[in-house]
Short mmCIF file of the C-alpha atoms (twelve columns), coordinates in Angstrom:
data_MODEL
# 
_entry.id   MODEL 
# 
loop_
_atom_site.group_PDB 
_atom_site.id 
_atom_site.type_symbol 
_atom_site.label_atom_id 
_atom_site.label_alt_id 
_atom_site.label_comp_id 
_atom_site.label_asym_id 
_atom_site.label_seq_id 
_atom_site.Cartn_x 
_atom_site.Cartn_y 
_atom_site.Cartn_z 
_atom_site.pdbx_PDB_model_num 
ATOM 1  C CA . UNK A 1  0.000  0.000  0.000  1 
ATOM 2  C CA . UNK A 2  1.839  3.455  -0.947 1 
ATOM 3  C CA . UNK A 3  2.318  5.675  2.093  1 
ATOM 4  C CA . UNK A 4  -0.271 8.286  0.850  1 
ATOM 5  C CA . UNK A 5  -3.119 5.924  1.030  1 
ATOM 6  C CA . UNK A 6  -2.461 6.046  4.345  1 
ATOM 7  C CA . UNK A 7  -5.529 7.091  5.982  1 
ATOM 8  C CA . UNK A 8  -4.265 7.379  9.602  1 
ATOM 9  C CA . UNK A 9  -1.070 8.992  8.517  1 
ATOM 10 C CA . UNK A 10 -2.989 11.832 6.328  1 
ATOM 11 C CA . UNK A 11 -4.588 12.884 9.213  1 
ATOM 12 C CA . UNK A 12 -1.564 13.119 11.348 1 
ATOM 13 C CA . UNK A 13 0.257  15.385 8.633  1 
ATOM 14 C CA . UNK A 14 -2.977 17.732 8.406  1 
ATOM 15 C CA . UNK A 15 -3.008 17.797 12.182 1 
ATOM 16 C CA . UNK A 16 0.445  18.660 11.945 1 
ATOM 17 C CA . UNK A 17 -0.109 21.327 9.460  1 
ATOM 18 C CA . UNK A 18 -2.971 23.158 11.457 1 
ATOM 19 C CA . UNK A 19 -1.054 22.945 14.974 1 
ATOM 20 C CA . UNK A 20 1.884  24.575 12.636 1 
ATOM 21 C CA . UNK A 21 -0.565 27.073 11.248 1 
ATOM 22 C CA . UNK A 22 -1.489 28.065 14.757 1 
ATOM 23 C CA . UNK A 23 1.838  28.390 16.092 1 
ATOM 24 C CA . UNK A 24 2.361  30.969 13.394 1 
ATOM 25 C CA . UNK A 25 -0.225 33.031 13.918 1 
ATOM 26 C CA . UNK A 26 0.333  32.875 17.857 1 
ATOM 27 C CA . UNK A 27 3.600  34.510 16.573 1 
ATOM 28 C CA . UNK A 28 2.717  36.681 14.372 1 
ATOM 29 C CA . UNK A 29 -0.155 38.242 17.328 1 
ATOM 30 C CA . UNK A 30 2.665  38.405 19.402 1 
ATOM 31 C CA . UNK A 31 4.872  40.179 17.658 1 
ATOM 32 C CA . UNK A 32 2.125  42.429 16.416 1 
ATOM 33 C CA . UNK A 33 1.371  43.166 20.722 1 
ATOM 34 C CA . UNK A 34 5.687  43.958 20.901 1 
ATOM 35 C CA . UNK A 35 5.114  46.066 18.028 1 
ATOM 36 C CA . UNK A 36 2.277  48.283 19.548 1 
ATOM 37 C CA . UNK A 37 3.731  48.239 23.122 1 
ATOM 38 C CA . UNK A 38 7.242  49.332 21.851 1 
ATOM 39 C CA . UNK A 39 5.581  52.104 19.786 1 
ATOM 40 C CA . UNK A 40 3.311  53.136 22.911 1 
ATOM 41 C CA . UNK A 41 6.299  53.412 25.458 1 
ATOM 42 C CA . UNK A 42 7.807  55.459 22.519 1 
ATOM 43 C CA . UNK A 43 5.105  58.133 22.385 1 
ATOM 44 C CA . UNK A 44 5.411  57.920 26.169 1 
ATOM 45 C CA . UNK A 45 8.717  58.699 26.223 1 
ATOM 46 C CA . UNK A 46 8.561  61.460 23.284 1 
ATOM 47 C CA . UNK A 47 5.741  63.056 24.912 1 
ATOM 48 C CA . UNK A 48 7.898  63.271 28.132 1 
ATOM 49 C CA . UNK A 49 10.908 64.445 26.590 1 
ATOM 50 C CA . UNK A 50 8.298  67.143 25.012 1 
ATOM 51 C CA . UNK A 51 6.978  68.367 28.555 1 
ATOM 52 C CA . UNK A 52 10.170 68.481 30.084 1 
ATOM 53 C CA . UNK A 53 11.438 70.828 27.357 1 
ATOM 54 C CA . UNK A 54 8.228  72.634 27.667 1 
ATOM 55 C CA . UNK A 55 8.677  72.909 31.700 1 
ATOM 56 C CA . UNK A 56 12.650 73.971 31.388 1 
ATOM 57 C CA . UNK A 57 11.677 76.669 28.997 1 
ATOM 58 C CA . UNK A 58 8.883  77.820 31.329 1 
ATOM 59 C CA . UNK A 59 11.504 78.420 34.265 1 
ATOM 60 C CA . UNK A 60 14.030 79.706 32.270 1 
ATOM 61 C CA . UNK A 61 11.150 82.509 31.406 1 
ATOM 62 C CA . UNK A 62 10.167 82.703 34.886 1 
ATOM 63 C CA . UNK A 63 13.688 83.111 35.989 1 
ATOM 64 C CA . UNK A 64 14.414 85.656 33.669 1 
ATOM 65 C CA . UNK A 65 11.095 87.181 35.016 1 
ATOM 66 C CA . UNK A 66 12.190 87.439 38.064 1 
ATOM 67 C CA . UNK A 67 15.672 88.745 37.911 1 
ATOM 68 C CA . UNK A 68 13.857 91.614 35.722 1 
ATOM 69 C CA . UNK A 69 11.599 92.139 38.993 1 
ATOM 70 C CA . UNK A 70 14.735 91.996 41.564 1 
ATOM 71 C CA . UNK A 71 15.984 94.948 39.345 1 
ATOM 72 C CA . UNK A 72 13.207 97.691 40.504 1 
# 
């Protein structure tokens, strides 16, 4: 009997297959979630870099503010 009759044998190789199809797609979710975490703790860190500049420029006016009122 040639191995592809093989009824039990088909349906271990299409098992196989699908538990290999899974496993990909498992993957590929996960490395979809790494993908949008990494660019979220990005923004994150943008957005902080963006208030601290905003905050430093704010003293730096305030201070400059200030030695203008320390003048009168």
């Amino acid at each position: 009997m040639p191995m592809g009759c093989n009824p039990q044998q088909q349906q271990q190789q299409q098992q196989q297959r699908e538990q290999q199809q899974q496993q990909q797609q498992q993957q590929q979710l996960e490395k979809k979630k790494n993908r949008n975490k990494n660019k979220l703790e990005t923004k994150k860190k943008i957005n902080k870099r963006k208030e601290s500049t905003k905050n430093k420029k704010k003293n730096e006016e305030n201070n400059k503010e200030e030695g203008n009122n320390n003048k009168c």
